[in-house]
C-alpha positions as CSV (number, residue, x, y, z in Angstrom):
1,X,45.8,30.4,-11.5
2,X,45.3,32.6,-8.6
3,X,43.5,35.3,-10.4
4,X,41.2,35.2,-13.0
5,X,42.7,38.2,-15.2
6,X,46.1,37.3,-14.7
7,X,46.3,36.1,-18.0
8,X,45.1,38.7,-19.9
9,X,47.5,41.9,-19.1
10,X,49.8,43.9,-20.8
11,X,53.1,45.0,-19.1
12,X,52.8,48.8,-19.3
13,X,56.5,50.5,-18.9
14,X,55.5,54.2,-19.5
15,X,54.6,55.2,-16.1
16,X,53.1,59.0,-17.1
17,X,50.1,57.1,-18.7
18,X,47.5,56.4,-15.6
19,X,44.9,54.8,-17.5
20,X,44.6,51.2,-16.2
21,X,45.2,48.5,-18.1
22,X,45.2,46.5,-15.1
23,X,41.9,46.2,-13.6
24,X,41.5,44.4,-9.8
25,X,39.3,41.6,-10.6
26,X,37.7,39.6,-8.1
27,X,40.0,37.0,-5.8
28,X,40.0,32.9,-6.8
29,X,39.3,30.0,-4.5
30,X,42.5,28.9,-4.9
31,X,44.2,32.5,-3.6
32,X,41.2,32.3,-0.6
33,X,43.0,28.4,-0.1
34,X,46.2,29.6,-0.1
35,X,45.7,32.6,2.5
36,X,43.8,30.4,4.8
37,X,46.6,27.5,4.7
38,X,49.3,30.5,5.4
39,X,47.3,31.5,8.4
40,X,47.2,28.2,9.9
41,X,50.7,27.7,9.6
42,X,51.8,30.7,11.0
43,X,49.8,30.1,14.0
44,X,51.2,26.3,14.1
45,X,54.8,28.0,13.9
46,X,54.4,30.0,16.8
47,X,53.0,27.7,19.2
48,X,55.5,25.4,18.4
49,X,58.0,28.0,18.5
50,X,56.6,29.0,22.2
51,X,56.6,25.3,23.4
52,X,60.5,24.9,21.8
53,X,61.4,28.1,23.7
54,X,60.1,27.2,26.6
55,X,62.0,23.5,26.8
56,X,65.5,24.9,26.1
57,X,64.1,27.3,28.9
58,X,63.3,24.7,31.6
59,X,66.2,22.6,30.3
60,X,68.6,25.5,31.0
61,X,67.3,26.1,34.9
62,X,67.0,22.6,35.8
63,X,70.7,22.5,34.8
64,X,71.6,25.1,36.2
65,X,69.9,23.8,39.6
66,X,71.5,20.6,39.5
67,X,74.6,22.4,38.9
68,X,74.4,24.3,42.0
69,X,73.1,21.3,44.4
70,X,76.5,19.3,43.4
């Protein structure tokens, strides 16, 4: 599990009562894990996105060079 009080609340549907049945408990390893491995990958995504971009990109001119030479 990700928290350690997730298994233990109730689903409270009258919203007029503000006593907390939910209390913030603290975070796991595994949820600590998790947001580290999301980090990486979006930094992985967009410097692979940024190195894809830029090959279509210098595809694209030296095509359109080569183009204009013949």
């Amino acid at each position: 599990m990700l928290c350690t009080h997730c298994s233990d609340y109730r689903l409270n549907l009258n919203m007029t009562d503000m006593t907390p049945d939910v209390v913030s408990g603290p975070v796991g390893d595994q949820a600590v894990s998790a947001l580290w491995q999301l980090s990486l990958a979006l930094i992985f995504k967009m410097i692979v996105t940024v190195f894809t971009f830029g090959l279509k990109v210098r595809l694209t001119v030296s095509l359109l060079c080569s183009k204009q030479t013949s």
